[in-house]
Each structure stands twice: as structure tokens, then as C-alpha cells.
N, C-alpha and C positions, 0 to 999 in steps of 0.2 A: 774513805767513801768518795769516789769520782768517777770519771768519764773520762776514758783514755783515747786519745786520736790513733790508730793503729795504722791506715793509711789516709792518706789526706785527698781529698779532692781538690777540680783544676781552679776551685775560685770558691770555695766553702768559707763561712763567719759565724760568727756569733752576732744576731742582730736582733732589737728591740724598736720602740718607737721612734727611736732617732733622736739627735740631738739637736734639738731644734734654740732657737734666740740668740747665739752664735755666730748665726754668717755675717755679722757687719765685725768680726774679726778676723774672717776668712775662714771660718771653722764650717769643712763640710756637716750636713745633717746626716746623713746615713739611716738608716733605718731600712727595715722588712722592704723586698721591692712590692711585694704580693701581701701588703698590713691585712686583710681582710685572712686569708691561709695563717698567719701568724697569731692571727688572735683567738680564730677556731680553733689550734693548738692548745694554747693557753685555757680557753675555754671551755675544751670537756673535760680537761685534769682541774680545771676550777682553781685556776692560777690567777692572779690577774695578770689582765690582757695585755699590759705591757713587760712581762717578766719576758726576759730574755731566749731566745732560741735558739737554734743552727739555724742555718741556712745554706743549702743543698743545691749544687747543678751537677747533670752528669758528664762524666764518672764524679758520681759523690764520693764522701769521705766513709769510712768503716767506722767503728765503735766498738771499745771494749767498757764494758759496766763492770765495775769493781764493787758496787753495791748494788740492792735490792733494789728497785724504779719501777717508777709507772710511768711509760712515757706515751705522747700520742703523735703519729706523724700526720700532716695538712697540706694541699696544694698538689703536686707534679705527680704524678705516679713513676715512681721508680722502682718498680715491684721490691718493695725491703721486705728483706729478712729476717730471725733469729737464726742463729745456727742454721741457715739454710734451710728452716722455712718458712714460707711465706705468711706474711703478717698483713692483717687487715689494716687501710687509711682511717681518719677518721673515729677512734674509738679510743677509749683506754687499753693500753697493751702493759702487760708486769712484765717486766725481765730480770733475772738474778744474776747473783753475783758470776762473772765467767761470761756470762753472754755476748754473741757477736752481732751487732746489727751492719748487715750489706744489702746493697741497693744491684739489683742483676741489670735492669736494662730500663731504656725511658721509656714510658707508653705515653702517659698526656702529660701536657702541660710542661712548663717549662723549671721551672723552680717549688724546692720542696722544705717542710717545714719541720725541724726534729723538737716539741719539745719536753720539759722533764718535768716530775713533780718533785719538786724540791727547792734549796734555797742554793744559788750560783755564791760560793763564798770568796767572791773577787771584787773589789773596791772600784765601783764605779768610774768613770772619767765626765764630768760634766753633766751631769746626772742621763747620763747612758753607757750601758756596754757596747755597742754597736761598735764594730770592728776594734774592739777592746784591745785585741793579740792582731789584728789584720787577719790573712785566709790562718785556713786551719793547718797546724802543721802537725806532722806523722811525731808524734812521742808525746804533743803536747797533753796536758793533765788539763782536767776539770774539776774543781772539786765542787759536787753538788749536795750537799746536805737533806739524804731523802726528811720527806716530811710526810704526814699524811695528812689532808684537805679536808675540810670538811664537806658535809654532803656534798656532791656535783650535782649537775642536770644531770633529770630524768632519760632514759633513752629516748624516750620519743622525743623532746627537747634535742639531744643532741641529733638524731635521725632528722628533725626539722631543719637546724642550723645547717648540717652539713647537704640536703635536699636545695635549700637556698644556697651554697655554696655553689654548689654544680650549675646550679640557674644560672647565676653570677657569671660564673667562669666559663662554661661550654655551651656559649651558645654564640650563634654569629651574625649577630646585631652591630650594626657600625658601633664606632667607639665615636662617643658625644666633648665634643668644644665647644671652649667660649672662644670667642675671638679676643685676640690681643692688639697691641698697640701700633703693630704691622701692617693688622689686617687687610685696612682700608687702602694697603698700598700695593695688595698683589692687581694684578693687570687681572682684568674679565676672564681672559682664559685661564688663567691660574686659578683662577676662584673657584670656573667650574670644572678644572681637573682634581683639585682639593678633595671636591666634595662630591666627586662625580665617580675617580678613576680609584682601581684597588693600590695597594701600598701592601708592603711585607718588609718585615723586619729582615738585616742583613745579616751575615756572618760578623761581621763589624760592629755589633751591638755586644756590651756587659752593663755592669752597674751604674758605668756614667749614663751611658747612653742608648740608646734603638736606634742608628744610623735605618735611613727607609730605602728601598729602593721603590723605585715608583716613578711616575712624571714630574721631570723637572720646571720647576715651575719660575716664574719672574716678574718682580716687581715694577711699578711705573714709576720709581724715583731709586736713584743713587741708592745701594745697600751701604748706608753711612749712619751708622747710630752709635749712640753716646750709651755707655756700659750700663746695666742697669740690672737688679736684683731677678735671679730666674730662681723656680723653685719644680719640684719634681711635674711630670708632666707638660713643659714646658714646651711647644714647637717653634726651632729657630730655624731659618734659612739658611742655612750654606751660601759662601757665593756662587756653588757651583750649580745651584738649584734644587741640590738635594735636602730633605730634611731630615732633623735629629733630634727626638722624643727623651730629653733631658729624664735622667730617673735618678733612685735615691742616692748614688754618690757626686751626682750633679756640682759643680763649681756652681762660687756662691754669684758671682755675676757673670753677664754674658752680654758682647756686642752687636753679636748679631741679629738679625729681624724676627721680634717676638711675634708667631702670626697668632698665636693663641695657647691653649690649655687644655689639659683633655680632664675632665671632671673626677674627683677622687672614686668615685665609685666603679667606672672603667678602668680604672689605673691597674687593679688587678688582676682583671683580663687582658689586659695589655700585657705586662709582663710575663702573664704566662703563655705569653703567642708562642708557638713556634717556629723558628726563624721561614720563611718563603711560606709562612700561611695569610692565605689575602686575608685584606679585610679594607673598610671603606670608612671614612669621618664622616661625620653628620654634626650640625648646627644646635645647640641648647642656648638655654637660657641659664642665669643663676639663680634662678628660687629653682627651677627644677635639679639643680646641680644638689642645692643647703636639701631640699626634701630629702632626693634620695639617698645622700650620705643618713642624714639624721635616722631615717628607716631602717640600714642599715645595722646601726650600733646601737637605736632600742631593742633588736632582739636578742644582745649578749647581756642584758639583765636578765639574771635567773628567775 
């Protein structure tokens, strides 16, 4: 009973909540870059929300099921398949023994979420699988022990969650920071090119990072700081004046100029930007940051 990698895509994992308590050993976090797509996964097969998934860019990886599964896909649309044909996002999908799941081409979004109903029978690393094996490789096994869940949400439940997913993700509302420890040191025009001028994610952008292209911007004192704990979302300075939108394989500290944070609830419309799709930062607070995560993750109680 498993999941056979049959071909491998250019950067595919296995990734869960991430391994968080860690970094004062150097030990990256890892985890979902898109946790909100990941947990929706989890969430209609009525997993919990941190049990382990794929994680998909295109060309994704193929799949062969050597057992019976329920599985659900979340986040990117990579029009997947069964045996060539096409499969609804967002739902409980059965697949049996023999079946092939492929992804034809990308329509939205950037990263996609495969996951299964059943139990992954591989031993943990620090109480995470997140890049358990590293990318996915062509032969590798899975062995998933199907199970069956007890009742899920109702379809209108799931039809809601995934209504609010789309909210979340496809719509083009700046993405909201806090200011960081930097902040106060970019120069007046930097502040209002920040929060004034469009930004688009580069070809230079993976798991570490979102390299931006956009207006380069410049501080009014020495770019000279002393190393200090970054974590996903993270905007640091370049010296060159470019910035770079730290994400979940993120190094556990960083020198250069922390200007701020992009709040968890953005985080996953961030990562599923498409590389050269504008978009603009805007100013929050943090009670409004704590509400609307909290909002969030009250509605995956059944």
C-alpha cells in the first residue's frame, strides 16, 4: 500500500507544518510555503491539519497509487489528472489501485497541494516530515496506510472553506507589514517607493526566497547590522537595494536590514504570486495581523 513517484518534478516535497523550536541550532523550519492550501487539503479528507502532504510546482511530479485513496488537491491549478482525466480541486477525489495522477499545465497560482487520506508510515525527523527525503525523486516509494476518517465536513462547509480560500488567495489587495527593526532607517523616498511603487516576484525566487524586482531603495545610515533571528516573511535589504521576501526554507539568521514582516495571513497569497504579477505593500498593525490569522483557523473546526 503506497504512492510511487513515477516522474519527479523541478522542486516537489513532502511538507507539513514545519519544524519549528530548532533554529537556535541552525535547524531550518521548512514547512507548506502556502499553510493555509495545505491545511484545506487536510481539511476536506478530515486529516488533521498538520498531517503531511506533497508539495507541487510546475512541471510537477506524476503519481502512481498502488492502493485504494481518497485524496484531495489545494492551492495552484495545475489542471491534474486521473488517467487523463481531468479532476476537480478542492473536493474529496477516490483513486484506485493502478491509477495515474498528472498535472497538464499551470492556470493559477503558483504552488499546489497533494494530500492523502491515510497514515504516511515514515518516522518523523524532529517532529516533522517537511523535506523528510528532500525534492521528490522518480522511483521514490511512499508508503501510505489508507484509512478511513470519520465523518468530514458537510459540502457546504467544505464549499465555504474553499469560497474563502479563493477570497484569500485571488484577489489583489496589497499585501500588509509590520515594520521591522530597519524600518526607521530607510530615507523618505524609500518609504514612499515601499509603499507607493509595484514589486513582482523574480525568476530568482524558490523556497528560500522571493528575490523582488521593483525600486531600489536606500537607507540613511551604513547597511551594518549585527546577525539576528529572521523567520518566514521576513523583508531584508540587499546592499544592492533590492529586496528579498524570506520564505519557509529561510536561514535561521540574517545580517542584513530587517524592514519588516508581511503578516501570516498574506503569506499565502504571496507565495502563490506569479512571478512578474505586480502587486503593492501596505502598513498594518499587530492586533489586526493576531485577528485575522485567528479568523482564519476558527473556521477549520468542524
Amino acid at each position: 500500500m503506497s504512492i510511487e513517484i513515477i516522474k519527479a518534478g523541478i522542486a516537489d516535497s513532502l511538507q507539513d507544518k514545519g519544524r519549528y523550536g530548532f533554529q537556535h541550532l541552525g535547524i531550518q523550519p521548512h514547512g507548506a510555503l502556502d499553510f493555509f492550501s495545505a491545511q484545506l487539503s487536510n481539511y476536506i479528507l478530515n486529516n488533521k491539519l498538520d498531517q503531511p502532504v506533497f508539495e507541487l510546482h510546475f512541471p510537477a511530479s506524476s503519481f502512481l497509487f498502488n492502493a485504494a485513496y481518497k485524496i484531495c488537491i489545494t492551492g495552484a491549478n495545475f489542471v491534474p489528472t486521473i488517467n487523463k482525466a481531468v479532476i476537480t480541486l478542492n473536493e474529496p477525489i477516490q483513486v484506485h489501485p493502478n491509477d495515474v495522477l498528472t498535472f497538464v499545465k499551470p492556470l493559477t497560482g503558483k504552488v499546489a497541494y497533494l494530500a492523502i487520506e491515510g497514515h504516511l508510515e515514515k518516522e518523523a525527523w524532529l517532529d516533522s516530515y517537511s523535506h523528510l527525503d528532500g525534492r521528490l525523486q522518480k522511483g521514490a516509494i511512499y508508503p501510505f496506510k489508507p484509512i478511513t476518517n470519520e465523518q468530514g465536513p458537510a459540502k457546504a462547509a467544505i464549499h465555504a472553506r474553499s469560497q474563502e480560500w479563493a477570497q484569500l488567495i485571488h484577489n489583489e489587495s496589497s499585501i500588509r507589514i509590520l515594520p521591522g527593526p530597519a524600518w526607521e532607517h530607510l530615507t523618505d523616498a524609500a518609504l514612499n517607493q515601499l509603499l507607493s511603487k509595484p514589486f513582482q516576484s523574480s525568476l530568482q525566487s524558490n523556497r528560500m526566497g522571493y528575490l523582488l524586482k521593483g525600486p531600489l531603495l536606500d537607507l540613511n545610515r551604513p547597511n551594518q547590522y549585527l546577525s539576528a533571528g529572521v523567520t518566514r516573511g521576513t523583508l531584508q535589504l540587499l546592499p544592492n537595494g533590492s529586496v528579498m521576501v524570506l520564505m519557509a526554507d529561510h536561514q535561521t539568521i540574517g545580517g542584513y536590514a530587517n524592514l519588516g514582516q508581511i503578516i501570516l495571513v498574506d503569506l499565502p497569497r504571496f507565495a502563490q504570486l506569479k512571478n512578474d504579477t505586480a502587486f503593492h505593500f501596505s502598513l498594518t498593525n499587530v492586533n489586526t495581523a493576531h485577528q485575522l490569522y485567528q479568523q482564519i483557523q476558527k473556521g477549520f473546526i468542524h
